[in-house]
MDAnalysis code that builds the backbone (N, CA, C; Angstrom):
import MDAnalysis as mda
import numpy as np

u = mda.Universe.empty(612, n_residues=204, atom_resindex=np.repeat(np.arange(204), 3), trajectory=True)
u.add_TopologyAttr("name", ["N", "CA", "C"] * 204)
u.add_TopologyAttr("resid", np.arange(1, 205))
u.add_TopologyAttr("resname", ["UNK", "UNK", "UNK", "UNK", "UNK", "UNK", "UNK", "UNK", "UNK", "UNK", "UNK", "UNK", "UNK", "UNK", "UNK", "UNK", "UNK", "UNK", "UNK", "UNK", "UNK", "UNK", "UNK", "UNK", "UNK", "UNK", "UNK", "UNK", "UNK", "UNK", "UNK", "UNK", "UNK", "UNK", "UNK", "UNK", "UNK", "UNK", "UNK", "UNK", "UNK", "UNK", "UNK", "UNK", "UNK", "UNK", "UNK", "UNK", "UNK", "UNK", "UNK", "UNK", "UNK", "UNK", "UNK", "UNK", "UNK", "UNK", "UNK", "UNK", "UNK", "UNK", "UNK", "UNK", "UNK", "UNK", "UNK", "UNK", "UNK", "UNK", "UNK", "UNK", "UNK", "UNK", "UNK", "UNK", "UNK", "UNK", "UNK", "UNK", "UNK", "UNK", "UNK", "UNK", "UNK", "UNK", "UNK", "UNK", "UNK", "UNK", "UNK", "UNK", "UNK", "UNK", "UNK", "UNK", "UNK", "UNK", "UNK", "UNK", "UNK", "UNK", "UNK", "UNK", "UNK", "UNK", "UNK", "UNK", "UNK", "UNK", "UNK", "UNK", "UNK", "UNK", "UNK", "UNK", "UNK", "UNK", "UNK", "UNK", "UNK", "UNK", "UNK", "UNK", "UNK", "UNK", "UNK", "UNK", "UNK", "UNK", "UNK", "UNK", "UNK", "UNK", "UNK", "UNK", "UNK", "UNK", "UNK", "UNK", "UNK", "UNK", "UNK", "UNK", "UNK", "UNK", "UNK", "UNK", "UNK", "UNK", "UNK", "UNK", "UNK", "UNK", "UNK", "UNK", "UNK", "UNK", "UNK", "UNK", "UNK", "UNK", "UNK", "UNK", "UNK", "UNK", "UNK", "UNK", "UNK", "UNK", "UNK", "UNK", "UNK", "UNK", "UNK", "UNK", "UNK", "UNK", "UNK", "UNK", "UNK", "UNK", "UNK", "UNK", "UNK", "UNK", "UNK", "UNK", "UNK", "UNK", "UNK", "UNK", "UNK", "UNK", "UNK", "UNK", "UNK", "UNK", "UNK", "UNK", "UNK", "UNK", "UNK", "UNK"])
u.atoms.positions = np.array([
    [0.836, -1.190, 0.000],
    [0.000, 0.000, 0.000],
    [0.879, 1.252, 0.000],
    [-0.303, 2.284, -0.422],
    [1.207, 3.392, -0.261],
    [0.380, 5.030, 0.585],
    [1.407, 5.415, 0.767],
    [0.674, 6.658, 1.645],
    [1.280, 8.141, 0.769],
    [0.331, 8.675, 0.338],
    [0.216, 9.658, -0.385],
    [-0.095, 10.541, 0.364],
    [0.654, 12.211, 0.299],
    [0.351, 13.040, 1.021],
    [0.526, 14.455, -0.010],
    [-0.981, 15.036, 0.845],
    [-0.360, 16.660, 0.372],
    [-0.143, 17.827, 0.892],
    [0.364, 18.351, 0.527],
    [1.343, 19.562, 0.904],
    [0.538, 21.150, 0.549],
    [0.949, 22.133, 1.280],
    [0.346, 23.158, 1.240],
    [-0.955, 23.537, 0.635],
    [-1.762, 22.596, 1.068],
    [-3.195, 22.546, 0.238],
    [-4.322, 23.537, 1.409],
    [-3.574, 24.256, 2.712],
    [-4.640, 25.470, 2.903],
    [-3.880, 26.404, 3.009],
    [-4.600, 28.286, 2.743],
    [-3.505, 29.021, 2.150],
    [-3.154, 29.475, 3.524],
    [-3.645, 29.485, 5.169],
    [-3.051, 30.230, 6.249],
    [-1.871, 29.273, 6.541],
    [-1.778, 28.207, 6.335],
    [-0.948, 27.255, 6.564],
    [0.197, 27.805, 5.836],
    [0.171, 28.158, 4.775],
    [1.591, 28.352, 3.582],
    [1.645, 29.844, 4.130],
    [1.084, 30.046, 4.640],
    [1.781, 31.567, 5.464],
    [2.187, 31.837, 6.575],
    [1.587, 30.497, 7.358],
    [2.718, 30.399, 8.461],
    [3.853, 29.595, 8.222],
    [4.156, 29.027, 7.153],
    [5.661, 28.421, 6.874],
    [5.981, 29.308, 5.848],
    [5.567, 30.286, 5.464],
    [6.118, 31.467, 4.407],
    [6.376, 30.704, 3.412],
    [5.530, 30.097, 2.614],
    [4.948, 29.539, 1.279],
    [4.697, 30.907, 0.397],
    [5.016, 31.212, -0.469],
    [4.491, 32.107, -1.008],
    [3.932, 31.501, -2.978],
    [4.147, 30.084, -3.062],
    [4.039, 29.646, -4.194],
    [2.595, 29.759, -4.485],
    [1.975, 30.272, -5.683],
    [0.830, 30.538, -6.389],
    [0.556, 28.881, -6.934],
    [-0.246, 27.834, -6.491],
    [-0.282, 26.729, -7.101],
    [-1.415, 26.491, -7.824],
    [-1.057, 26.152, -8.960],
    [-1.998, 25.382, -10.076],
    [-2.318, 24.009, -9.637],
    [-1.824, 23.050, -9.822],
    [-1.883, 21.876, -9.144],
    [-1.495, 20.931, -7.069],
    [-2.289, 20.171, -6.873],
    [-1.590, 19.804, -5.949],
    [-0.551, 19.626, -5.760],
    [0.587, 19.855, -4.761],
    [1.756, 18.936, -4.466],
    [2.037, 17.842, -3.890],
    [2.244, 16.998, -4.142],
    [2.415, 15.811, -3.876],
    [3.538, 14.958, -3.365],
    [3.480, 14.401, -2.280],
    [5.102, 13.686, -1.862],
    [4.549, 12.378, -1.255],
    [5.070, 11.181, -1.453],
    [5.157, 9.916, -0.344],
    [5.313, 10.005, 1.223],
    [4.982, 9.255, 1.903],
    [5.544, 8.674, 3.071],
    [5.812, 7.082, 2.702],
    [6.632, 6.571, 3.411],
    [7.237, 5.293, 3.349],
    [5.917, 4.430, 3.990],
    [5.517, 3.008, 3.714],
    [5.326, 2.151, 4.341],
    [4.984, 1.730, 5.704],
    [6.432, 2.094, 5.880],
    [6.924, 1.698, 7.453],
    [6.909, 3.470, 7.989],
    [6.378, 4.073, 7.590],
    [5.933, 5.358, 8.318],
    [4.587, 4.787, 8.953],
    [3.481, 4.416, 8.888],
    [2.237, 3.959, 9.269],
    [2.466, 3.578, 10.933],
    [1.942, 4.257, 11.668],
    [1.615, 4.084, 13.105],
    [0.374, 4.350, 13.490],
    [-0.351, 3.378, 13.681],
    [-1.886, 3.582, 14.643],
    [-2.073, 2.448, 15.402],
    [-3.598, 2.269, 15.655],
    [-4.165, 1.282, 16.975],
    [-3.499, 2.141, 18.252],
    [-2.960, 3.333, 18.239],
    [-3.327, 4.358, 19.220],
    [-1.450, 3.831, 19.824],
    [-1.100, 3.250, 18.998],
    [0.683, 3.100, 19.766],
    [1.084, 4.162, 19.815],
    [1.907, 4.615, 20.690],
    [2.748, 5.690, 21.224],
    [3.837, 6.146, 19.955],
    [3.784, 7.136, 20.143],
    [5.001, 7.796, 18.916],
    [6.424, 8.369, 19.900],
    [7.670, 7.549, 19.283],
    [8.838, 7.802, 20.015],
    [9.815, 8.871, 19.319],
    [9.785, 10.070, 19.704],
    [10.694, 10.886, 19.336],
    [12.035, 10.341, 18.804],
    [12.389, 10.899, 17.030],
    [13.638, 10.483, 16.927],
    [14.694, 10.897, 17.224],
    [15.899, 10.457, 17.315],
    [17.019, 11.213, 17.493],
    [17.839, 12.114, 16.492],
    [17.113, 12.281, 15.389],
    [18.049, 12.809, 14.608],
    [17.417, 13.932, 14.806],
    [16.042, 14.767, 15.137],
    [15.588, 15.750, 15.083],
    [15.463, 16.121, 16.433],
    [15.301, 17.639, 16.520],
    [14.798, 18.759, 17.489],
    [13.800, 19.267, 17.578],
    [12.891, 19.206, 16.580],
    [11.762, 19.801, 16.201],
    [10.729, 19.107, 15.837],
    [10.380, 17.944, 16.497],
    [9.272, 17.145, 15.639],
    [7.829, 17.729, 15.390],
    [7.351, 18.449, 14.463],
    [6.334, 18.998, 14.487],
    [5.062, 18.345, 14.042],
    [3.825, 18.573, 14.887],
    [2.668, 17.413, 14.110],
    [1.928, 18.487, 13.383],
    [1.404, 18.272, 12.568],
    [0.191, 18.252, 11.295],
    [-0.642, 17.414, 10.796],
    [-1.750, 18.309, 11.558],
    [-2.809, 17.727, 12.073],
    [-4.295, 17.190, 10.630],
    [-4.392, 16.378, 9.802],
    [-5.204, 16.086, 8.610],
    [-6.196, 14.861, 8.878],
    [-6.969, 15.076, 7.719],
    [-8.074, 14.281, 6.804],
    [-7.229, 13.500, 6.189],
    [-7.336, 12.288, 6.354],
    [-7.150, 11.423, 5.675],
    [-8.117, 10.248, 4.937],
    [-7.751, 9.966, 3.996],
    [-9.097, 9.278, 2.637],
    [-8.057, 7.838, 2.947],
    [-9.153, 6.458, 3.273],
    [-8.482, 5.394, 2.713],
    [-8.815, 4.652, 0.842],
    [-8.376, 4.739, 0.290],
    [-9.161, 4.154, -0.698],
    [-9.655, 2.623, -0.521],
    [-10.737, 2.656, -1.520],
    [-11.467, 1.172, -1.037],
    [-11.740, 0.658, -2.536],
    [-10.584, 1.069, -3.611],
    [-11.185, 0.798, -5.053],
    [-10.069, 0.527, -5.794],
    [-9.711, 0.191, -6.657],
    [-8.707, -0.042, -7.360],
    [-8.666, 1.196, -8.851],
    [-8.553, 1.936, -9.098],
    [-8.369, 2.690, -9.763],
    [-7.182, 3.809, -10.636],
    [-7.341, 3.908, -11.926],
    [-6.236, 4.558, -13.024],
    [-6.746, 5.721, -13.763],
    [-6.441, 7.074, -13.765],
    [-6.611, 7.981, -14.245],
    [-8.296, 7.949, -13.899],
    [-8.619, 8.327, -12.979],
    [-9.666, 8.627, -12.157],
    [-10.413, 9.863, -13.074],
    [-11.377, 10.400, -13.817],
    [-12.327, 11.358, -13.588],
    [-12.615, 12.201, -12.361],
    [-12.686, 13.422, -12.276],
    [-12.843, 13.937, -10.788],
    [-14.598, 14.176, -10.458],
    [-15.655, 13.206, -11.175],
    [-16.658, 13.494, -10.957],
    [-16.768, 12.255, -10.785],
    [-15.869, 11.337, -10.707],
    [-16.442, 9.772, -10.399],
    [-15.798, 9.720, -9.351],
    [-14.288, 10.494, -8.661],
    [-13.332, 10.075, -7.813],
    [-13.848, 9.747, -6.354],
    [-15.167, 10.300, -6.001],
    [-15.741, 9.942, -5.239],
    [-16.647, 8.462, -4.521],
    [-16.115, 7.651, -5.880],
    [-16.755, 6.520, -5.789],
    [-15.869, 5.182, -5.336],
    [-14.236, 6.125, -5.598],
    [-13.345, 5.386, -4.785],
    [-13.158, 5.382, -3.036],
    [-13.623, 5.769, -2.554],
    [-13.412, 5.913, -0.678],
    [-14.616, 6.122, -0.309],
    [-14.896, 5.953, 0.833],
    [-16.047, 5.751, 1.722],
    [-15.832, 6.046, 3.393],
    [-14.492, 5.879, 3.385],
    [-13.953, 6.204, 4.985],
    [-12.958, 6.641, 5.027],
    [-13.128, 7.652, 6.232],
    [-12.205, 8.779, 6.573],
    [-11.448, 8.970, 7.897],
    [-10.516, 9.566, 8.261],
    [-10.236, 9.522, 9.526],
    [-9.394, 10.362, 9.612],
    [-8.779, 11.238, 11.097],
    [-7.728, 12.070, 11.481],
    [-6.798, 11.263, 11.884],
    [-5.382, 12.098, 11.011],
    [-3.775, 11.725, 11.302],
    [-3.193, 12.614, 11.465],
    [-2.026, 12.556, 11.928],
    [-1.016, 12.735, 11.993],
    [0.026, 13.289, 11.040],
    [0.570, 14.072, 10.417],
    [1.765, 13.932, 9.197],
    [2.632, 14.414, 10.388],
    [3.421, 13.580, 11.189],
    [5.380, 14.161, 11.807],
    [6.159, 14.832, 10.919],
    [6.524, 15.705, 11.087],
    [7.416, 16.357, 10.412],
    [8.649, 16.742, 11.475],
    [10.223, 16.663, 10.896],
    [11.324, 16.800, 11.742],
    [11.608, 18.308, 10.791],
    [10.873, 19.246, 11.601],
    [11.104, 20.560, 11.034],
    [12.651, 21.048, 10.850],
    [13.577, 20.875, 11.605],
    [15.151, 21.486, 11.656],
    [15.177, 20.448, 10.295],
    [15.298, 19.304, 10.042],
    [15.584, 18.955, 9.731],
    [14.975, 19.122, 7.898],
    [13.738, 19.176, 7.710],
    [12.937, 19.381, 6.511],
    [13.962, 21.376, 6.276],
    [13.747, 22.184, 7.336],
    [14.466, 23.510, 6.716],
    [15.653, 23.443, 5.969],
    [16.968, 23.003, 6.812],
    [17.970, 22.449, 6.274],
    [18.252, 21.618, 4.753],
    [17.434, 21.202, 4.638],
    [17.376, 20.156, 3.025],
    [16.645, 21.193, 2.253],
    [15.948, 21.961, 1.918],
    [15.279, 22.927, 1.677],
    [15.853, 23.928, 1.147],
    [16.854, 24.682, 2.461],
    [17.440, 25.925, 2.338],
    [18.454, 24.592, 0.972],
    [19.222, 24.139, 0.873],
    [20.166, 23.596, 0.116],
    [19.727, 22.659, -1.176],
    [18.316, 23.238, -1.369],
    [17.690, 22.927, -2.567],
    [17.459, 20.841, -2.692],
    [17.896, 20.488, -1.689],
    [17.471, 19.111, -1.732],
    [16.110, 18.500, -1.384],
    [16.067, 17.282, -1.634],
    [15.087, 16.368, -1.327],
    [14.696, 16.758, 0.133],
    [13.267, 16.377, 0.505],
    [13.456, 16.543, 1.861],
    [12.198, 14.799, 2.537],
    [12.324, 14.168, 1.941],
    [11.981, 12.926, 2.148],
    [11.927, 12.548, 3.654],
    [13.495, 12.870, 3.794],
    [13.165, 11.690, 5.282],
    [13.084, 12.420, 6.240],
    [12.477, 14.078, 6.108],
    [12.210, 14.650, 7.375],
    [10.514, 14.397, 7.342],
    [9.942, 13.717, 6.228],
    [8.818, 13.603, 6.196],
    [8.290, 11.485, 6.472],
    [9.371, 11.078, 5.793],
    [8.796, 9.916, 5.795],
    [9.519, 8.965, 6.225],
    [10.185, 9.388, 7.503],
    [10.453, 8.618, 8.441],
    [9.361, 7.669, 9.591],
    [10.254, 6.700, 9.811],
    [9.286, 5.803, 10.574],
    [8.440, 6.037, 11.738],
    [7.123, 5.532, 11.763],
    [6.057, 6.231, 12.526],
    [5.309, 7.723, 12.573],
    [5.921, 8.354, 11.192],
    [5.745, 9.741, 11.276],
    [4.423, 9.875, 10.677],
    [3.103, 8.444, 10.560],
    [2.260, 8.582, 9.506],
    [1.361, 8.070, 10.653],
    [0.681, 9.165, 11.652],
    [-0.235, 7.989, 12.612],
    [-1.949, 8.014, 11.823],
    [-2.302, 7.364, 12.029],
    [-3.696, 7.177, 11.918],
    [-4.536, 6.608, 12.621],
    [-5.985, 7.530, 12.891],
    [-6.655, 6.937, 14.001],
    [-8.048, 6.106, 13.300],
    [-8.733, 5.697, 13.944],
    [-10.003, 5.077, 13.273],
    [-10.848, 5.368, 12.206],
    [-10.517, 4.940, 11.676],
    [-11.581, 5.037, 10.473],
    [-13.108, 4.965, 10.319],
    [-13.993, 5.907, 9.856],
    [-15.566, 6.145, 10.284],
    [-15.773, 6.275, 8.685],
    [-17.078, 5.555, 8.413],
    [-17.844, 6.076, 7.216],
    [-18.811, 7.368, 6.716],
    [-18.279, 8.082, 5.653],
    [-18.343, 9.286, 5.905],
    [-20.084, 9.612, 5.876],
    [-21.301, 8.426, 5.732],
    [-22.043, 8.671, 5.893],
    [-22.607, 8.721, 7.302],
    [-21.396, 8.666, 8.283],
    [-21.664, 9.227, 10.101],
    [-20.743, 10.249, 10.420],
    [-20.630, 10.988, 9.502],
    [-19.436, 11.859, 9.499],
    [-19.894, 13.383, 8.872],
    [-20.271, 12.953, 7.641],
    [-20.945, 14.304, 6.583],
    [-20.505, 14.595, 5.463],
    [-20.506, 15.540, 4.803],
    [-19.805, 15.839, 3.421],
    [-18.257, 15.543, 3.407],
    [-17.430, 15.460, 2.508],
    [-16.112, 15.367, 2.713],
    [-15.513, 16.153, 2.226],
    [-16.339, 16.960, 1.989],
    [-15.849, 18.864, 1.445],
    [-16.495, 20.100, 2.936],
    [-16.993, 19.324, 3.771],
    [-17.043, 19.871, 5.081],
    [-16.982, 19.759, 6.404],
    [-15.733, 18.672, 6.648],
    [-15.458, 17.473, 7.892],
    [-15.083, 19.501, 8.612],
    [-15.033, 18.970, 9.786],
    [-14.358, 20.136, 10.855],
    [-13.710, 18.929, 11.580],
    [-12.230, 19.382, 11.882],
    [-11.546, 18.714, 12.300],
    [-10.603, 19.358, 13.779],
    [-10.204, 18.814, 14.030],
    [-9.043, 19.278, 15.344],
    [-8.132, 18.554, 16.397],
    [-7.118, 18.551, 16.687],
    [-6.348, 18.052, 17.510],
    [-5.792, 19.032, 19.196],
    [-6.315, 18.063, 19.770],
    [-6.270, 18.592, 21.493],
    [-4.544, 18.075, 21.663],
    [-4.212, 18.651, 22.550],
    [-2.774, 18.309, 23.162],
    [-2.954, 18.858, 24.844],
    [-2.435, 17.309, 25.163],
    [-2.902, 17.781, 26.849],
    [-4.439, 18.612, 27.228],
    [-5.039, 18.133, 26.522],
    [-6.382, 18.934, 26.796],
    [-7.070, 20.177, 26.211],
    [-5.734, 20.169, 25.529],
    [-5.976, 22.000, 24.915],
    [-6.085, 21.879, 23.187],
    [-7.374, 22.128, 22.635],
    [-7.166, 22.262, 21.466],
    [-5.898, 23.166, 21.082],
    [-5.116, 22.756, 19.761],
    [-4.258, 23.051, 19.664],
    [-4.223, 23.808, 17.784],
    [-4.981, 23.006, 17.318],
    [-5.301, 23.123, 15.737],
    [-6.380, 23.138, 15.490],
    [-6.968, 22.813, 13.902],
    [-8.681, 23.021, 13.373],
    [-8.517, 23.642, 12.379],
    [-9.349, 22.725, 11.711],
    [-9.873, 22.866, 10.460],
    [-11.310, 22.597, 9.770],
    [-11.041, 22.573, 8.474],
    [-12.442, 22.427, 7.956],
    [-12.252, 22.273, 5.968],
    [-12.387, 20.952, 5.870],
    [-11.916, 20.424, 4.281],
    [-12.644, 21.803, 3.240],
    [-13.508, 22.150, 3.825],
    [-13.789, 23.475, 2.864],
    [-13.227, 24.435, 2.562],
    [-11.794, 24.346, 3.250],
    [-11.037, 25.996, 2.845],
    [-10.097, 25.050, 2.356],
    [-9.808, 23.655, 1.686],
    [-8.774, 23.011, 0.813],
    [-8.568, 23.649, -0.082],
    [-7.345, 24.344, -0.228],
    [-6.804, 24.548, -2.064],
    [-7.880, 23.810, -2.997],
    [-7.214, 22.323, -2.663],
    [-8.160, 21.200, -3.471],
    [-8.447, 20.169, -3.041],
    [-9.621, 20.306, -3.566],
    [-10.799, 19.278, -2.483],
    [-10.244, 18.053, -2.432],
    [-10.608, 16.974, -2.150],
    [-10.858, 15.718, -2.471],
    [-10.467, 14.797, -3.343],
    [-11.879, 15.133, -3.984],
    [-11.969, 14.614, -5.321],
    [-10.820, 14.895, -6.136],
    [-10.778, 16.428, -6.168],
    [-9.751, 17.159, -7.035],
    [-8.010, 16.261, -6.666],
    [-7.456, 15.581, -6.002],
    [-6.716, 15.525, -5.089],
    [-6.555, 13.998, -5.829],
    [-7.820, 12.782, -5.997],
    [-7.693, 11.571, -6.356],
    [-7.573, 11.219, -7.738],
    [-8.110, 12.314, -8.026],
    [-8.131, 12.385, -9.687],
    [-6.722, 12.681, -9.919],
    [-6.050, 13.525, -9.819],
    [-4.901, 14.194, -9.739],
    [-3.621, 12.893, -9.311],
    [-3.689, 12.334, -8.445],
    [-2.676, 11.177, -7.779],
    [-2.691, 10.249, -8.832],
    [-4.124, 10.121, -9.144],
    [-4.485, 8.902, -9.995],
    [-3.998, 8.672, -11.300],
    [-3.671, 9.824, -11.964],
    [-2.408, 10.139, -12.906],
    [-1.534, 9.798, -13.276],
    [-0.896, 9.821, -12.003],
    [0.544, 9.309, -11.916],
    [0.709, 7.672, -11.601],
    [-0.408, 7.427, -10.097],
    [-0.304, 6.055, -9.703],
    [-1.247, 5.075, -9.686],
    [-1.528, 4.042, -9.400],
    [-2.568, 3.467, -10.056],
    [-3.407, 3.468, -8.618],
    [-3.983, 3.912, -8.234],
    [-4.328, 3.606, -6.897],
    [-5.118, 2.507, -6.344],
    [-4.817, 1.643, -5.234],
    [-4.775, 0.476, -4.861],
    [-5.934, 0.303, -3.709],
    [-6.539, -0.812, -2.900],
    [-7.213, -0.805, -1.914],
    [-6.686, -0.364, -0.874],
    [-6.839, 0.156, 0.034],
    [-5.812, 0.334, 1.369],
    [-4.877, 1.675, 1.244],
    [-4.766, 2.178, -0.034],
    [-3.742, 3.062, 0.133],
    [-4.263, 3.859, 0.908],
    [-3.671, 5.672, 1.242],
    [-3.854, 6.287, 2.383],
    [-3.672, 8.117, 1.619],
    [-4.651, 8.663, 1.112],
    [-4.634, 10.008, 1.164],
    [-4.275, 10.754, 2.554],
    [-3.000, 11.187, 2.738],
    [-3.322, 12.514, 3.745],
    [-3.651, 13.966, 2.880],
    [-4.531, 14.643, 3.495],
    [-5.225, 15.750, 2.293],
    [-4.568, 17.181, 2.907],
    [-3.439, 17.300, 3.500],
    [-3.126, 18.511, 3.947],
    [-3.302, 18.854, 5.587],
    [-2.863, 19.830, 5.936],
    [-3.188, 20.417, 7.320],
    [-3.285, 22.037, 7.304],
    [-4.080, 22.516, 8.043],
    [-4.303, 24.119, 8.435],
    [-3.564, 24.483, 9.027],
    [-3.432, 25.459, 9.189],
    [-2.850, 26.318, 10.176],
    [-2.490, 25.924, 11.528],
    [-1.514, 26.636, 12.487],
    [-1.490, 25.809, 13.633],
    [-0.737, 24.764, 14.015],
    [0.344, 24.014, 13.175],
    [1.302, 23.277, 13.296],
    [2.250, 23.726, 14.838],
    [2.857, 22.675, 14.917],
    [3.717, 23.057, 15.967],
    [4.635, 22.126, 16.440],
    [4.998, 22.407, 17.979],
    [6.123, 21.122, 18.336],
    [5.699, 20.150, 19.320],
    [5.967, 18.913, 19.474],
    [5.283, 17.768, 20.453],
    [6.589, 17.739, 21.209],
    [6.355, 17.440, 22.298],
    [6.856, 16.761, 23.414],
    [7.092, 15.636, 23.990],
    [8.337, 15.057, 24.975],
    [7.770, 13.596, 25.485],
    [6.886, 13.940, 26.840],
    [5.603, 12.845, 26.649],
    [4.779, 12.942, 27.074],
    [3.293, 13.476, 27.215],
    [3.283, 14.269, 25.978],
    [2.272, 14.816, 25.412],
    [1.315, 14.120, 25.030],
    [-0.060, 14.168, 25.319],
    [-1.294, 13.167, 25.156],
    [-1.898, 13.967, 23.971],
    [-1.703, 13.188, 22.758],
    [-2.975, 14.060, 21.485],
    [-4.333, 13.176, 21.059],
    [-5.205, 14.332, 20.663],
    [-6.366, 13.664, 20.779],
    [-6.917, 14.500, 19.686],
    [-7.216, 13.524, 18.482],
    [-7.447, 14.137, 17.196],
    [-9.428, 13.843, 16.934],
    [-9.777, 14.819, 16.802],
    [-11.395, 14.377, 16.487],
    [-12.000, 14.858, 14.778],
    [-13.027, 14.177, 14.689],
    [-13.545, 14.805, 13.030],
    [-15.002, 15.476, 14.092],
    [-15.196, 16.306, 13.605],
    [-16.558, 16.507, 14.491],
    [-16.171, 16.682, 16.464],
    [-17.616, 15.877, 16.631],
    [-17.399, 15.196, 17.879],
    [-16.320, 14.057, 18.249],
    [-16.406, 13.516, 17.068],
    [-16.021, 12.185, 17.438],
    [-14.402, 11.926, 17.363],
    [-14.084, 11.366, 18.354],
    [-12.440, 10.713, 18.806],
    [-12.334, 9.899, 18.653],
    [-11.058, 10.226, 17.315],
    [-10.655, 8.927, 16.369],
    [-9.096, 8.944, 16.334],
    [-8.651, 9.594, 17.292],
    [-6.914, 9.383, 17.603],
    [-6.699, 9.769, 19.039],
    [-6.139, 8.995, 19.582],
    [-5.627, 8.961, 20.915],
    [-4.302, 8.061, 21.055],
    [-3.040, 8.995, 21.575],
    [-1.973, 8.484, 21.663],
    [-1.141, 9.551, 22.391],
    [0.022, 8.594, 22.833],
    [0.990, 9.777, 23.474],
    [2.707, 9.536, 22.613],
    [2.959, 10.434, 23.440],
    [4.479, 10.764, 22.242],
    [5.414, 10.358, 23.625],
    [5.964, 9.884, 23.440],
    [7.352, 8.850, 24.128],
    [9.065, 9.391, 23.719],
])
């Protein structure tokens, strides 16, 4: 399976990392495999970073096998949704950046891909209007709402689907809002769509 993610897809977000790129299309990058952490296991700070920052998303599982997708059918691939996680080792993603390189493994390092339960989005609602958010220690910390996406969804599967053939199981992450930041050891996060709490874990 593979985990597909996107990148600066709301615009307060690309202005608090001073994004200033005008985008036509999504951006698009991998996470590894062995990035995938859920069933609520603990996330262990790595050692190569200082800055592990979470970003807080919607994530789409696909449930279809599909190639060059239509974006008026793309909806007929997924059915369930859920809040993750994207880790990011910020010192480490700046650095590769400022020096015009790859920045892969500040993104798709291991466990940096959590995911919490998966709900069908007909107990959930539109998937162009989830409201989302992540608590830390009790304190909302982030929030969102798939309606201020660059690009929606749909727009998003159609688009991947292009390039890859998309499989059962794979894993849309659809971006994060505003509000990023840094985790701690010992920090309890608690990611909801709505009401409902569909990530619970602590950072180690």
């Amino acid at each position: 399976m593979k985990v597909i993610a996107v990148g600066m897809n709301y615009v307060a977000h690309n202005k608090e990392l001073d994004h200033t790129l005008e985008l036509a299309e999504p951006t698009i990058f991998m996470k590894s495999d062995s990035s995938l952490l859920k069933d609520g296991k603990p996330f262990f700070i790595p050692d190569f970073s200082e800055e592990i920052h979470y970003e807080t998303e919607i994530v789409v599982r696909i449930d279809r096998l599909g190639k060059n997708i239509a974006e008026r059918f793309a909806h007929r691939y997924y059915n369930e949704v859920t809040v993750g996680i994207d880790f990011t080792a910020r010192d480490l993603q700046r650095k590769l950046r400022s020096q015009g390189l790859p920045w892969e493994i500040s993104k798709a390092f291991d466990n940096s891909a959590v995911t919490g339960t998966f709900m069908p989005l007909e107990q959930l609602g539109k998937v162009d209007n989830l409201s989302f958010h992540l608590d830390i220690n009790g304190q909302k910390v982030q929030e969102g709402n798939t309606g201020d996406m660059l690009f929606s969804v749909d727009k998003i599967v159609a688009y991947v689907s292009r390039f890859f053939t998309l499989k059962i199981g794979d894993l849309i992450y659809t971006g994060t809002p505003v509000g990023v930041g840094p985790v701690h050891i010992d920090d309890h996060l608690q990611g909801y769509i709505g009401q409902h709490k569909l990530l619970d874990f602590f950072v180690r």
